[in-house]
N, C-alpha and C positions, 0 to 999 in steps of 0.2 A: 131653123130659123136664122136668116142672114141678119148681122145688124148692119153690117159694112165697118165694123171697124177690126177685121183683121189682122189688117198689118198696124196700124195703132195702139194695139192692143200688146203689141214684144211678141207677135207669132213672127215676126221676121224674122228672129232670128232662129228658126227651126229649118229654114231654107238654108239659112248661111249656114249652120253648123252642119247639115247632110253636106254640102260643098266641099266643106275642108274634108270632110270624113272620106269622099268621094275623090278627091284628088291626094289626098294622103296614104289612102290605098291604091292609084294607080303608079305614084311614086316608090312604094313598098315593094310593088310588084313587077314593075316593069326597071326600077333601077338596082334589087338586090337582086332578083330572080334569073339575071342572065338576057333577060329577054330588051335588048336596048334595041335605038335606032340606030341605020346604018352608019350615019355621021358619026356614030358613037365610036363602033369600032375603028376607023380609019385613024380617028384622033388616037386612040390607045396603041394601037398598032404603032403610030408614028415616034409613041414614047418609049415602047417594048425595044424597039432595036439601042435607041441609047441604053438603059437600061440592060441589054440580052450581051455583055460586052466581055468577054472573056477577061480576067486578071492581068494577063500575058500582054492584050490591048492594050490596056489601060496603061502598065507598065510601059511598052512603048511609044505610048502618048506624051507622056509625063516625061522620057527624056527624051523625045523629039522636042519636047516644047523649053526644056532646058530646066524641067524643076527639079532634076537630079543627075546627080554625078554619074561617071562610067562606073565609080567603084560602087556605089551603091544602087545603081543600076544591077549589075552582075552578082550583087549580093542577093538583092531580092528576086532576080532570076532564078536563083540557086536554091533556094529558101520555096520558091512556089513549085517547081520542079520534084 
C-alpha cells in the first residue's frame, strides 16, 4: 500500500546512510589495499626519491650548502663510515 509519503516520513535517510557505507568501503579498499589510481603512484614515486636519499647525500648536501664546517663535515663522515 503506497501512501506517498516516503521520503517524508525519515526513509531518506536509509539512502544517504547505504551512501556513506558505500563510498567508505570503496575508500577502505581501494586506498589501504594497494590498489590506487595511476596519478596515485607518479605523485608517490615523485616523494620516494627525496625520501630514497643515502646519509652520505645528505651529508654532502648540508656542506655544499654551508650548514657545516669541513671539521664536522669529516667527523660525521667518519662516524657513518
Amino acid at each position: 500500500m503506497w501512501t506517498g509519503n516516503f521520503w517524508m516520513g525519515g526513509m531518506w535517510i536509509f539512502p544517504l546512510i547505504m551512501l556513506v557505507v558505500i563510498l567508505l568501503f570503496i575508500f577502505l579498499f581501494f586506498g589501504r589495499c594497494g590498489f590506487s589510481p595511476s596519478w596515485y603512484y607518479r605523485y608517490r614515486d615523485g616523494h620516494q626519491s627525496e625520501s630514497m636519499e643515502t646519509p652520505l647525500e645528505i651529508l654532502n648536501k648540508r656542506y655544499a650548502k654551508g650548514e657545516i664546517t669541513k671539521v664536522e663535515f669529516d667527523q660525521i663522515k667518519k662516524d657513518l663510515s
